[in-house]
mmCIF file as gemmi writes it, N, C-alpha and C atoms, coordinates in Angstrom:
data_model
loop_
_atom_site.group_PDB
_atom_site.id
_atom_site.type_symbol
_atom_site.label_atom_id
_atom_site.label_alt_id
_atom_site.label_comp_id
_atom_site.label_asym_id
_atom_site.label_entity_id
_atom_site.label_seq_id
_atom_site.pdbx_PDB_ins_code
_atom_site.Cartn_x
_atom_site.Cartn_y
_atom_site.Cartn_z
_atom_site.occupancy
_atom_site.B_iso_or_equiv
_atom_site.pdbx_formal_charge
_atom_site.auth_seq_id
_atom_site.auth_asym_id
_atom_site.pdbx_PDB_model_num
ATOM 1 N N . UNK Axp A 1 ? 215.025 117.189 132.903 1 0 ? 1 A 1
ATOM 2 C CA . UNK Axp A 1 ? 215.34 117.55 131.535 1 0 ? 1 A 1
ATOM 3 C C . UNK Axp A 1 ? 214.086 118.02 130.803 1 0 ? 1 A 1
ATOM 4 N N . UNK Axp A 2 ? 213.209 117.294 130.916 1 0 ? 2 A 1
ATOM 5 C CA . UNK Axp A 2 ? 211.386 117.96 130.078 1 0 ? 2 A 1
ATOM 6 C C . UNK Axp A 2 ? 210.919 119.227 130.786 1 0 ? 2 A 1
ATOM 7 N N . UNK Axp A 3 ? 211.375 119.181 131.996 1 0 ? 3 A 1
ATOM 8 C CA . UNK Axp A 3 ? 211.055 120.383 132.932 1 0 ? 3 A 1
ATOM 9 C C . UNK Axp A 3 ? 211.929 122.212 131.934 1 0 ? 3 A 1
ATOM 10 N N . UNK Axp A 4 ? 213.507 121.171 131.562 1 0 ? 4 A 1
ATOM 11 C CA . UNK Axp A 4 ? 214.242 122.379 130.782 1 0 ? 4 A 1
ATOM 12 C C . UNK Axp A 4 ? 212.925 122.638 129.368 1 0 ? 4 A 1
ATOM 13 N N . UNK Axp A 5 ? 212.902 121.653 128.788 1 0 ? 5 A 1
ATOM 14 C CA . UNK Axp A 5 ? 211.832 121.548 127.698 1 0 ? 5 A 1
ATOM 15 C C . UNK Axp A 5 ? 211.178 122.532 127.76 1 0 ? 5 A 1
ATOM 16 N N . UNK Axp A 6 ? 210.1 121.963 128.454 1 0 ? 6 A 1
ATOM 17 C CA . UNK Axp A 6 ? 208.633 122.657 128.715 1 0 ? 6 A 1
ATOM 18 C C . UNK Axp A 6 ? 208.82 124.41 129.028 1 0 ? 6 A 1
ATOM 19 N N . UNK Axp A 7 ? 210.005 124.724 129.689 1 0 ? 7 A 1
ATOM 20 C CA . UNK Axp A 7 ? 210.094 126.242 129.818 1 0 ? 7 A 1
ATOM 21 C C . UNK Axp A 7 ? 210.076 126.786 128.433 1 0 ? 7 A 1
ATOM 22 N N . UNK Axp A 8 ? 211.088 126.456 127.573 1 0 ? 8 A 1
ATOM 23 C CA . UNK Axp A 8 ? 211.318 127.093 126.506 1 0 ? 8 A 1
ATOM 24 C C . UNK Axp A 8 ? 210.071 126.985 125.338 1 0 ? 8 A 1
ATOM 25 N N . UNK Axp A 9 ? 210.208 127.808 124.652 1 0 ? 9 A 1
ATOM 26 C CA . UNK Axp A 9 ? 208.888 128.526 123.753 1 0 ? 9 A 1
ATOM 27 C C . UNK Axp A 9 ? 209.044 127.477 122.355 1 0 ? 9 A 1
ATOM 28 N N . UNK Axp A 10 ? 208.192 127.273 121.815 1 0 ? 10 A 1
ATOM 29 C CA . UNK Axp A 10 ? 208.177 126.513 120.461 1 0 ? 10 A 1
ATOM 30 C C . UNK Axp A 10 ? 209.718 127.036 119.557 1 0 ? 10 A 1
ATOM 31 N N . UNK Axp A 11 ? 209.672 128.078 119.746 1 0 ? 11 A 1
ATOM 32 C CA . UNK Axp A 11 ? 210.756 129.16 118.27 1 0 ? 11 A 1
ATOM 33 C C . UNK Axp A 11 ? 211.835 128.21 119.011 1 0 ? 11 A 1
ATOM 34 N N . UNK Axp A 12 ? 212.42 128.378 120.268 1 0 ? 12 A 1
ATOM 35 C CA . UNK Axp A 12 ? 213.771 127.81 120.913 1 0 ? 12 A 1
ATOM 36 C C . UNK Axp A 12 ? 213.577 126.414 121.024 1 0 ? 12 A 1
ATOM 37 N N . UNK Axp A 13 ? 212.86 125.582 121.198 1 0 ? 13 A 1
ATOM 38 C CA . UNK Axp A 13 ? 212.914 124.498 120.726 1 0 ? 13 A 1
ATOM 39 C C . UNK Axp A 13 ? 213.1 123.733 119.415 1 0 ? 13 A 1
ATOM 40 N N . UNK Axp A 14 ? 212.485 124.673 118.665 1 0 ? 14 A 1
ATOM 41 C CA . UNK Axp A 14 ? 212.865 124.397 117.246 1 0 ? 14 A 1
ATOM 42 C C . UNK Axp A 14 ? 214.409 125.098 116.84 1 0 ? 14 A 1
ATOM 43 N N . UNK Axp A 15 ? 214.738 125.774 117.571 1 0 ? 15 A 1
ATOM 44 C CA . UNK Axp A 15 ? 216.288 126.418 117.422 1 0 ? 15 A 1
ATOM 45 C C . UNK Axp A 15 ? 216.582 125.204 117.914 1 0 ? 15 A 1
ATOM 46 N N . UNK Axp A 16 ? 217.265 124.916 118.742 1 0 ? 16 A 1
ATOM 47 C CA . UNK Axp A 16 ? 217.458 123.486 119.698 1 0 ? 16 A 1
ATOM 48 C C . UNK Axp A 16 ? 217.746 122.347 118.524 1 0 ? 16 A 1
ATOM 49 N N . UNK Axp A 17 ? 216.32 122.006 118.434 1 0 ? 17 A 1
ATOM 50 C CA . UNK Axp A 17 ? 216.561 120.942 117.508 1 0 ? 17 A 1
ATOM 51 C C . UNK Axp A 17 ? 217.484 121.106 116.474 1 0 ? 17 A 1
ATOM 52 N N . UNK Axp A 18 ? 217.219 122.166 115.797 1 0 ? 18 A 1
ATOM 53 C CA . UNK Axp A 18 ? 217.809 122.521 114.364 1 0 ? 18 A 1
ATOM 54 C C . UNK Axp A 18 ? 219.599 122.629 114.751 1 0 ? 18 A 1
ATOM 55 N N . UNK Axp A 19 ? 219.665 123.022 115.909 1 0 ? 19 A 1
ATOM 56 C CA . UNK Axp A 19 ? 221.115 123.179 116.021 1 0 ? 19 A 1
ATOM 57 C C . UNK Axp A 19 ? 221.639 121.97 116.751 1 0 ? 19 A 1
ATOM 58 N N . UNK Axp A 20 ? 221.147 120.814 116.982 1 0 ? 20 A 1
ATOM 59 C CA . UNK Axp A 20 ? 220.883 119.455 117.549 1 0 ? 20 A 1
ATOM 60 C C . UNK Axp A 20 ? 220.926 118.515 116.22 1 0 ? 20 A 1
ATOM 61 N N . UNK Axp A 21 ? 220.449 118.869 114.838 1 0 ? 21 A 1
ATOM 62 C CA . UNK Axp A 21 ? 220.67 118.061 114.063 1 0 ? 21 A 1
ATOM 63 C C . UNK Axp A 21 ? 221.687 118.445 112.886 1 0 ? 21 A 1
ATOM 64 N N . UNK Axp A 22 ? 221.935 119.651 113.236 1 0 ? 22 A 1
ATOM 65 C CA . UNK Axp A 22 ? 223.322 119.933 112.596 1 0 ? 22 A 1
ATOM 66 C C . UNK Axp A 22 ? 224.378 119.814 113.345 1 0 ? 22 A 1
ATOM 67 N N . UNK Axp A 23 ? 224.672 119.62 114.572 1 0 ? 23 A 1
ATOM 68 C CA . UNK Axp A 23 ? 226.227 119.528 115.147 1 0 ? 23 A 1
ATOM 69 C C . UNK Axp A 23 ? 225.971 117.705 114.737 1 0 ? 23 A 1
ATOM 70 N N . UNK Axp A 24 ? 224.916 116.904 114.791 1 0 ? 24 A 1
ATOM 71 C CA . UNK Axp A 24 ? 225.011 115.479 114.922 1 0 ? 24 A 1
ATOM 72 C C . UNK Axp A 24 ? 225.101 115.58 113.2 1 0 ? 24 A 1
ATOM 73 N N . UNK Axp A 25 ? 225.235 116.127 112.41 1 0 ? 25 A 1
ATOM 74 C CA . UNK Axp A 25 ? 225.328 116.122 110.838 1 0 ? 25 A 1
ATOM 75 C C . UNK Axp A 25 ? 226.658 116.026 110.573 1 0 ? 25 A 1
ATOM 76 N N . UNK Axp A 26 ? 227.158 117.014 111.729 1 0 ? 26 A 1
ATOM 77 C CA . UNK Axp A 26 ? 228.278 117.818 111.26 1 0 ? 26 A 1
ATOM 78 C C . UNK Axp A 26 ? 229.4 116.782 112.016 1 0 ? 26 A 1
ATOM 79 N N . UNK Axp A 27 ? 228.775 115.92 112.82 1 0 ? 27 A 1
ATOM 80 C CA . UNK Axp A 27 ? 229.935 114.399 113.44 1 0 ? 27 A 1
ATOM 81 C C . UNK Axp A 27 ? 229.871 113.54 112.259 1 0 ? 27 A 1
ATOM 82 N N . UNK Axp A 28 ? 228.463 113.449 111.896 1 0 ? 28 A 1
ATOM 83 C CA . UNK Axp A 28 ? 228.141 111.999 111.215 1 0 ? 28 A 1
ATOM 84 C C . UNK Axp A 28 ? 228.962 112.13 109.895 1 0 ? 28 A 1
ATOM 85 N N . UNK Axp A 29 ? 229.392 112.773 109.469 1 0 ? 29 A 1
ATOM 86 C CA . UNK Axp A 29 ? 229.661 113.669 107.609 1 0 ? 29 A 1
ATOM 87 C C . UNK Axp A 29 ? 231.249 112.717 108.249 1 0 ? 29 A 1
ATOM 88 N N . UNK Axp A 30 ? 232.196 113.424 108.623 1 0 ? 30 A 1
ATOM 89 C CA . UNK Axp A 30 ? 233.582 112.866 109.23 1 0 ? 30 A 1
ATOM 90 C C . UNK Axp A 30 ? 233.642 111.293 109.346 1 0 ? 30 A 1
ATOM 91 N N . UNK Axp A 31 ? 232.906 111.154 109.954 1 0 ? 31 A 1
ATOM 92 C CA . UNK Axp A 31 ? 233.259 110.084 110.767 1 0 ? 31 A 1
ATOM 93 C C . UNK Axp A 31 ? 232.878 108.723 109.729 1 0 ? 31 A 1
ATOM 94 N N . UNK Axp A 32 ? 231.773 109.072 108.834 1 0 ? 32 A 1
ATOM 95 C CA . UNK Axp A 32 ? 231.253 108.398 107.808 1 0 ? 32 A 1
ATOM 96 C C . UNK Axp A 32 ? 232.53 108.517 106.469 1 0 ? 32 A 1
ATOM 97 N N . UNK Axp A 33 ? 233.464 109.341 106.313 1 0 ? 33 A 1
ATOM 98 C CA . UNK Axp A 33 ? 234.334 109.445 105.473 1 0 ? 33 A 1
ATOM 99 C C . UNK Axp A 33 ? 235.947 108.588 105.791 1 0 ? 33 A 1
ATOM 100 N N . UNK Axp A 34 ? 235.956 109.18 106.936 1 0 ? 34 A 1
ATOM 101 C CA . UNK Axp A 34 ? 236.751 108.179 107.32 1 0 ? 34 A 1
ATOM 102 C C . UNK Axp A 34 ? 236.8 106.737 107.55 1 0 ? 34 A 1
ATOM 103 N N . UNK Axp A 35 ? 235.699 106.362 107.489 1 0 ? 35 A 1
ATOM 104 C CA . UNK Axp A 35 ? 235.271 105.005 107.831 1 0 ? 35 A 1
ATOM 105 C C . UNK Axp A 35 ? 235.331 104.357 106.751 1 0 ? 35 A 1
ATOM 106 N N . UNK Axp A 36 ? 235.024 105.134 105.337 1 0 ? 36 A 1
ATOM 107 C CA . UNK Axp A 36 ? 234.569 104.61 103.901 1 0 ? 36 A 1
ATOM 108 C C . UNK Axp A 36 ? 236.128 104.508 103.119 1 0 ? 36 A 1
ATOM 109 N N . UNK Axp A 37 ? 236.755 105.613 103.439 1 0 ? 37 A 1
ATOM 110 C CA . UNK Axp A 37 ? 237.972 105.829 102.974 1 0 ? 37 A 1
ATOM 111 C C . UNK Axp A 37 ? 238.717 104.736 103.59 1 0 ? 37 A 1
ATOM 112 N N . UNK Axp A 38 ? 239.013 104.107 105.212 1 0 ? 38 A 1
ATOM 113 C CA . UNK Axp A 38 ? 239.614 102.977 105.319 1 0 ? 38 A 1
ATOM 114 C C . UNK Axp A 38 ? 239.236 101.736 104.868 1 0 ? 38 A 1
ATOM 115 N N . UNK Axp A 39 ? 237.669 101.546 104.645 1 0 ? 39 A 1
ATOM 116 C CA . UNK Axp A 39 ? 237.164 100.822 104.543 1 0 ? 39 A 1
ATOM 117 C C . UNK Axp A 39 ? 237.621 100.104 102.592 1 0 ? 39 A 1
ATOM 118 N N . UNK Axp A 40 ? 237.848 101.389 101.949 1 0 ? 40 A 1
ATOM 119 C CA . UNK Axp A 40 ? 238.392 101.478 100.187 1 0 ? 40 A 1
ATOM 120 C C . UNK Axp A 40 ? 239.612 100.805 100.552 1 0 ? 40 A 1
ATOM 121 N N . UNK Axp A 41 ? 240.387 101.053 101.449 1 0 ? 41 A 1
ATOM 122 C CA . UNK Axp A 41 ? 241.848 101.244 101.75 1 0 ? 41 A 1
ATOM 123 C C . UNK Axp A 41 ? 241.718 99.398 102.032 1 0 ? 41 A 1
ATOM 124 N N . UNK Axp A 42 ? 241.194 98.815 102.912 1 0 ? 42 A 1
ATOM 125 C CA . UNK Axp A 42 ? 241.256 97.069 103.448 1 0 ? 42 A 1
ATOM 126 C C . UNK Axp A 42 ? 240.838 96.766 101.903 1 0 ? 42 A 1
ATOM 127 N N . UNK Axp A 43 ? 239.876 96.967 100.963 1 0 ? 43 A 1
ATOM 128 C CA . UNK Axp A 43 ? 239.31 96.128 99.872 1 0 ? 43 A 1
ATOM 129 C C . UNK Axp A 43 ? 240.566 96.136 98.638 1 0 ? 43 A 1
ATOM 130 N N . UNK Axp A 44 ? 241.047 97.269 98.687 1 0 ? 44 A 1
ATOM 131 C CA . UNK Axp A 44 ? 242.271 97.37 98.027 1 0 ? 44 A 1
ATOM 132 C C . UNK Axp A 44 ? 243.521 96.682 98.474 1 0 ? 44 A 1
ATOM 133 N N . UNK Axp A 45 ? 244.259 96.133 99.47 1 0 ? 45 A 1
ATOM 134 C CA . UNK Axp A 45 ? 245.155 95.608 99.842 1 0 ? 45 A 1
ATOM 135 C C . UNK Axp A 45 ? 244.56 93.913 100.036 1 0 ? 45 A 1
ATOM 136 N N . UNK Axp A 46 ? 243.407 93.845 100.169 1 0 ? 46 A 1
ATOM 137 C CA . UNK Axp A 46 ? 242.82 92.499 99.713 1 0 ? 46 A 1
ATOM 138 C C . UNK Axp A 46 ? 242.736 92.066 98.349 1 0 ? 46 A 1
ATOM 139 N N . UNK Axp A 47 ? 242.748 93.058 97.275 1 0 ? 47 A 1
ATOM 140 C CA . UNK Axp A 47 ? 242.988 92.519 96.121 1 0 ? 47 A 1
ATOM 141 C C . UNK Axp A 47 ? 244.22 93.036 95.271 1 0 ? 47 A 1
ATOM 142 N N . UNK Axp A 48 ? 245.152 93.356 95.834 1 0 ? 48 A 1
ATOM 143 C CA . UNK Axp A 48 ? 246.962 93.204 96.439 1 0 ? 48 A 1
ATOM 144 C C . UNK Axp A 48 ? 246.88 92.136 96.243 1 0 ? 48 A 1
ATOM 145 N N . UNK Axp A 49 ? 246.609 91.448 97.436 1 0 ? 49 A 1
ATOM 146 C CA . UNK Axp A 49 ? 247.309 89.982 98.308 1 0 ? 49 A 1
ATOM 147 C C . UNK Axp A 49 ? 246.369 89.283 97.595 1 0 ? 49 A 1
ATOM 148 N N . UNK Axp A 50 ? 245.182 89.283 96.749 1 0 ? 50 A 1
ATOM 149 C CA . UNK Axp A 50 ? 244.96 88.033 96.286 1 0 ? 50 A 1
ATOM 150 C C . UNK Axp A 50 ? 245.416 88.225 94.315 1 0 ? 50 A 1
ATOM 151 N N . UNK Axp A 51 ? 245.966 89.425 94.398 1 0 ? 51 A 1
ATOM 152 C CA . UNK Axp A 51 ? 246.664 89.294 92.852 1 0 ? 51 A 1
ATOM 153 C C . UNK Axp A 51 ? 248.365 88.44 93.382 1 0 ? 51 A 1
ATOM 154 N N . UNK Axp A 52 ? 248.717 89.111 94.377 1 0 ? 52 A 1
ATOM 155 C CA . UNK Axp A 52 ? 250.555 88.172 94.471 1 0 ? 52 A 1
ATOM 156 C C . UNK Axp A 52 ? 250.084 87.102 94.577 1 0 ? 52 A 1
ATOM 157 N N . UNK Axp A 53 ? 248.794 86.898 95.129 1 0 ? 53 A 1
ATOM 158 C CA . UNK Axp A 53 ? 249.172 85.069 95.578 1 0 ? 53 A 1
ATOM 159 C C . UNK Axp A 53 ? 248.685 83.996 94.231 1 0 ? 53 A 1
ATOM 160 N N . UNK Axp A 54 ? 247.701 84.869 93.316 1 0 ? 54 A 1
ATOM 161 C CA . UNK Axp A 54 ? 247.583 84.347 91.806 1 0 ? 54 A 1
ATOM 162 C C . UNK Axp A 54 ? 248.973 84.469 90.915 1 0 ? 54 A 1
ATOM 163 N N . UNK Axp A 55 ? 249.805 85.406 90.851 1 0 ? 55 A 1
ATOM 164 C CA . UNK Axp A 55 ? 250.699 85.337 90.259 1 0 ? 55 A 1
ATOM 165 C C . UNK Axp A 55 ? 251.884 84.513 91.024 1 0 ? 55 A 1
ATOM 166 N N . UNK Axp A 56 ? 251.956 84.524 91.988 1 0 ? 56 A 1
ATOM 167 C CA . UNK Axp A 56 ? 253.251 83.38 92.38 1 0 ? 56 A 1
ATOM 168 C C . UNK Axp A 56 ? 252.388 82.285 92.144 1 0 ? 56 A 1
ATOM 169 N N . UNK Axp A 57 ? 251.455 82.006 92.167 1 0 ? 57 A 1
ATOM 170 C CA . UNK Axp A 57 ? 250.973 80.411 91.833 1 0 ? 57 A 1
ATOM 171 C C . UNK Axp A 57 ? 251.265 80.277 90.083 1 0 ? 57 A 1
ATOM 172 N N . UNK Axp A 58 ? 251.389 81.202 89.553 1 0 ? 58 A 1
ATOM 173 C CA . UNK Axp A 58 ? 251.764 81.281 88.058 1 0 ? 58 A 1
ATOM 174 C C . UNK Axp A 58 ? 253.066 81.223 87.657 1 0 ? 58 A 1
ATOM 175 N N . UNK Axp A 59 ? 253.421 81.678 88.686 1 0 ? 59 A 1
ATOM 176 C CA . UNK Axp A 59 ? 254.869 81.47 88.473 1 0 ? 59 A 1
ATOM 177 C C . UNK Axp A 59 ? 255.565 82.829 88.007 1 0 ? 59 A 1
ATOM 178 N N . UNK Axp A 60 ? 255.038 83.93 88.369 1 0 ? 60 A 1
ATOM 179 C CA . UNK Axp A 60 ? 255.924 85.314 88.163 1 0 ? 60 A 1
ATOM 180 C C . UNK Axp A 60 ? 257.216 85.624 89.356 1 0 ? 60 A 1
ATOM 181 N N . UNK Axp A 61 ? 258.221 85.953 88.58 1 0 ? 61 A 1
ATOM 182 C CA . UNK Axp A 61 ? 258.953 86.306 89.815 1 0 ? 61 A 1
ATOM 183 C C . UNK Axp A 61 ? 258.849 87.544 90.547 1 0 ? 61 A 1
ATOM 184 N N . UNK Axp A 62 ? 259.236 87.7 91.527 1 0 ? 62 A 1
ATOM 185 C CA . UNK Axp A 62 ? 259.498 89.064 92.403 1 0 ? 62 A 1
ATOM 186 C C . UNK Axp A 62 ? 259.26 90.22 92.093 1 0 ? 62 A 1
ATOM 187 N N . UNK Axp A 63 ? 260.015 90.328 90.889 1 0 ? 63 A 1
ATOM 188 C CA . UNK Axp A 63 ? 260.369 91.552 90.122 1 0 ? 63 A 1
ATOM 189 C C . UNK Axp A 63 ? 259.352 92.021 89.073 1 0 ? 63 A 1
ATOM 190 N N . UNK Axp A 64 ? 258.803 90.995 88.474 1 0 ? 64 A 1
ATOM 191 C CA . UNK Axp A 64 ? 257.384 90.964 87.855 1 0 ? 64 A 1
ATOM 192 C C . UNK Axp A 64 ? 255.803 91.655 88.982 1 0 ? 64 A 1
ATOM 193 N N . UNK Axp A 65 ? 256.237 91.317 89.992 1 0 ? 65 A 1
ATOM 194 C CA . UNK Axp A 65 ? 254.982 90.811 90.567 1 0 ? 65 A 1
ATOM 195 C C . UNK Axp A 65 ? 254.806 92.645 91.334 1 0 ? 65 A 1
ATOM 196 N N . UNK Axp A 66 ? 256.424 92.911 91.733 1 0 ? 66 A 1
ATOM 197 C CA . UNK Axp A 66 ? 256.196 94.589 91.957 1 0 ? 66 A 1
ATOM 198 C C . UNK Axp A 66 ? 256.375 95.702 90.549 1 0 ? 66 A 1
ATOM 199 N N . UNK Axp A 67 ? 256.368 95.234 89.458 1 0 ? 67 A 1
ATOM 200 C CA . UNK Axp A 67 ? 256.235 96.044 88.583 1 0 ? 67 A 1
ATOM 201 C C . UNK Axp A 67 ? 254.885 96.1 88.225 1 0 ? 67 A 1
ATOM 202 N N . UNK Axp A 68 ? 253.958 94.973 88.204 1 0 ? 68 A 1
ATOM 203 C CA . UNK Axp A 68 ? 252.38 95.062 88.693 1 0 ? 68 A 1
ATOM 204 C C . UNK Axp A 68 ? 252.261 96.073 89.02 1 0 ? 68 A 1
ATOM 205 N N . UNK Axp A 69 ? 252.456 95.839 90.708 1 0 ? 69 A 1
ATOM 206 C CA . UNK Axp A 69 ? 251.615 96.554 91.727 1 0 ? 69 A 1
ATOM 207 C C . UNK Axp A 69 ? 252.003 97.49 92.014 1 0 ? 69 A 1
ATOM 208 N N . UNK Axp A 70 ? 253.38 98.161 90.78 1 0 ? 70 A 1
ATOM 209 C CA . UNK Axp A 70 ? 253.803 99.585 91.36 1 0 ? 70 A 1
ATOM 210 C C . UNK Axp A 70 ? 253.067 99.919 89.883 1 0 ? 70 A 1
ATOM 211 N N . UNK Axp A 71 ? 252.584 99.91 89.05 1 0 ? 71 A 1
ATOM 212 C CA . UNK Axp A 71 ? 252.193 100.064 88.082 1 0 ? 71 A 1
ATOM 213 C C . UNK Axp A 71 ? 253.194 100.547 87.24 1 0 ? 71 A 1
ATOM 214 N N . UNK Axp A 72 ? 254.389 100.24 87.082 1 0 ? 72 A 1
ATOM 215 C CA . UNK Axp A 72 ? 255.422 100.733 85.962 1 0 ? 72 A 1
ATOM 216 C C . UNK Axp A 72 ? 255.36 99.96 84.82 1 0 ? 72 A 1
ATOM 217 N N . UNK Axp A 73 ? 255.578 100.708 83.523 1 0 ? 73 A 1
ATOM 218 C CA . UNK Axp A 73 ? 255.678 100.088 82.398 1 0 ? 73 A 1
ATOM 219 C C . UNK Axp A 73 ? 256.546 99.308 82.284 1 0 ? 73 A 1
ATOM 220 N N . UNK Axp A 74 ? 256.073 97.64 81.211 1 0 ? 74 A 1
ATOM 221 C CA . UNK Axp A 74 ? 257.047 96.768 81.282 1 0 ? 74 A 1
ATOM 222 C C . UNK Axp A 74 ? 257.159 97.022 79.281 1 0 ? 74 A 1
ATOM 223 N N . UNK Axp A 75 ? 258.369 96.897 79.19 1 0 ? 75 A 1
ATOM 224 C CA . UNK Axp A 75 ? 258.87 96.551 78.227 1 0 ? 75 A 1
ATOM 225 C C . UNK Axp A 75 ? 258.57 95.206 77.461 1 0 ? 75 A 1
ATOM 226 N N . UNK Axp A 76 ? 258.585 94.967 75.791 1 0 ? 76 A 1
ATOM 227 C CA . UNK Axp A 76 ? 258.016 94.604 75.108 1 0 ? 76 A 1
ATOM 228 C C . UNK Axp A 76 ? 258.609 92.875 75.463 1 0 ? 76 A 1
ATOM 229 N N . UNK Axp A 77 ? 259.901 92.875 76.131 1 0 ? 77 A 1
ATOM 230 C CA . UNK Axp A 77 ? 260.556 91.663 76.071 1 0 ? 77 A 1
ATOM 231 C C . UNK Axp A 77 ? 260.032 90.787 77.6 1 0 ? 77 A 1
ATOM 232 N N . UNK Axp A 78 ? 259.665 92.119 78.54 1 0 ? 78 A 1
ATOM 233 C CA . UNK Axp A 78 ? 259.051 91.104 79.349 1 0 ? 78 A 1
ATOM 234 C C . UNK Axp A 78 ? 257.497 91.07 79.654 1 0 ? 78 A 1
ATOM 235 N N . UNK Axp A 79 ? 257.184 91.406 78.93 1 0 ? 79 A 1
ATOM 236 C CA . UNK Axp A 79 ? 255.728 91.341 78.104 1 0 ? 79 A 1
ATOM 237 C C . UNK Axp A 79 ? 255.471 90.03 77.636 1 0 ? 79 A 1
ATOM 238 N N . UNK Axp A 80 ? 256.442 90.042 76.796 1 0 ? 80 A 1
ATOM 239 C CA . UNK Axp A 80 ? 256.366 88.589 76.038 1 0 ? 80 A 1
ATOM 240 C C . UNK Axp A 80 ? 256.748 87.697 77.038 1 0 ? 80 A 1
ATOM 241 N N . UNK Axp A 81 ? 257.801 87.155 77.782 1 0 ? 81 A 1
ATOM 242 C CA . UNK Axp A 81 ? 258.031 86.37 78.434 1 0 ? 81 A 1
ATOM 243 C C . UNK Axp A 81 ? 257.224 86.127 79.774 1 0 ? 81 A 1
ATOM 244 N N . UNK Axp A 82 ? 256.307 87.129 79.626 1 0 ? 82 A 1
ATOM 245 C CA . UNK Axp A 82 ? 255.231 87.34 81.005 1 0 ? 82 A 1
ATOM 246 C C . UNK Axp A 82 ? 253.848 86.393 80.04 1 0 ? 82 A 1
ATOM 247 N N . UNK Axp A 83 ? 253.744 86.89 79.028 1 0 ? 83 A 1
ATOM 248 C CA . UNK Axp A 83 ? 252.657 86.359 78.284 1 0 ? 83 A 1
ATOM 249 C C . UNK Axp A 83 ? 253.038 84.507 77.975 1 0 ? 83 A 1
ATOM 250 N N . UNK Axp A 84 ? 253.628 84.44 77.914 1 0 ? 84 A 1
ATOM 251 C CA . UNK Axp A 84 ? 254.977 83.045 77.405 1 0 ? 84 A 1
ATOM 252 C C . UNK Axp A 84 ? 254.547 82.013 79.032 1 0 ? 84 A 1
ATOM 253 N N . UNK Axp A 85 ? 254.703 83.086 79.828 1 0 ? 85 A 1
ATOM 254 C CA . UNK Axp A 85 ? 254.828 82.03 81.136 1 0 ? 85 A 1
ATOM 255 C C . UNK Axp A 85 ? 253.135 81.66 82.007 1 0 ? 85 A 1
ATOM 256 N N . UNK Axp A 86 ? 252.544 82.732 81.461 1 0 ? 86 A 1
ATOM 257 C CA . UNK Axp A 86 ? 251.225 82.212 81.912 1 0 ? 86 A 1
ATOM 258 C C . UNK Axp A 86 ? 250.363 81.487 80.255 1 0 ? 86 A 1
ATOM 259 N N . UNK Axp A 87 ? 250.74 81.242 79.247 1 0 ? 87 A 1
ATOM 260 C CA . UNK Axp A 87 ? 250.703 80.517 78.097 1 0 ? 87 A 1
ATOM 261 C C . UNK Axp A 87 ? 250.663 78.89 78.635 1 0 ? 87 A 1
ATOM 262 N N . UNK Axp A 88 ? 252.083 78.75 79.673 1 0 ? 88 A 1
ATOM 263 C CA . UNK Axp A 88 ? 252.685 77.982 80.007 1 0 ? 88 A 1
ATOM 264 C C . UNK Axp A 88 ? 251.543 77.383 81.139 1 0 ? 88 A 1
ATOM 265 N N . UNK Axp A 89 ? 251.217 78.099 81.959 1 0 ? 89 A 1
ATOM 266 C CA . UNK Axp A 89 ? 250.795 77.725 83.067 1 0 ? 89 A 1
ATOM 267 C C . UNK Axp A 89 ? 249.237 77.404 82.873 1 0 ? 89 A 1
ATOM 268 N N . UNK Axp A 90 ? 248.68 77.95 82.15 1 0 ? 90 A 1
ATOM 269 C CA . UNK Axp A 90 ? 247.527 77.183 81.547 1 0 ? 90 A 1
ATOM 270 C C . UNK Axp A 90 ? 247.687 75.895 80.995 1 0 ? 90 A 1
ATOM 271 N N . UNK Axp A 91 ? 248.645 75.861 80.075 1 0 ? 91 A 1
ATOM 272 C CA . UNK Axp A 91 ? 248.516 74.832 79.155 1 0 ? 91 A 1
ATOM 273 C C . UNK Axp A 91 ? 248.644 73.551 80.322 1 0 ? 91 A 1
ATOM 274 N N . UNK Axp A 92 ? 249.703 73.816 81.219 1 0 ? 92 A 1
ATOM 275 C CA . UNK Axp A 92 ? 249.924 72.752 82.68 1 0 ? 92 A 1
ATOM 276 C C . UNK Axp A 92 ? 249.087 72.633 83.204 1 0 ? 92 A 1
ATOM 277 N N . UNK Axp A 93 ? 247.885 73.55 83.45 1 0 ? 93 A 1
ATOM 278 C CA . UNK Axp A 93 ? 246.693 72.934 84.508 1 0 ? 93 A 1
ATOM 279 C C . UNK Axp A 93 ? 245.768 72.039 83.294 1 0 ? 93 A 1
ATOM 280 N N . UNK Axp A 94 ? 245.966 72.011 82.54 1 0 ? 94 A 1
ATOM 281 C CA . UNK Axp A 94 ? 244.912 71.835 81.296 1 0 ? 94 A 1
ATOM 282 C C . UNK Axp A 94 ? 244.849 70.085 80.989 1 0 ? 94 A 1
């Protein structure tokens, strides 16, 4: 392999390299995105599962707990009775 080296002239070695640290640029860029993007993707479904498991310990039901995490607007009545029940659940650990 140094034997391939040593033939070639400074200019093609430095071609070489240069085209040696752009194809390894041009892996690392991908592979580093994908990794970061799943990596967003586990930290997010970890704080999913540790918001359901705070709110069923509070005592939200079902239906509460995916209007959360689908982010839909709740109305003023279960607003209040959402506010009412963790009111509640403080005052009980207290």
């Amino acid at each position: 392999m140094t034997s391939i080296l040593q033939d070639l002239s400074r200019d093609d070695q430095f071609v070489l390299l240069l085209v040696t640290v752009v194809l390894a640029t041009s892996a690392l860029i991908p592979i580093s995105i994908v990794g970061l993007v799943q990596w967003r993707k586990v930290r997010e479904r970890e704080a999913a599962t540790g918001l359901v498991h705070d709110m069923l310990a509070r005592g939200f039901s079902p239906d509460e707990i995916d209007q959360v995490l689908t982010g839909t607007r709740l109305d003023s009545i279960a607003i209040d009775s959402i506010v009412a029940k963790s009111k509640a659940a403080v005052a009980c650990q207290a």
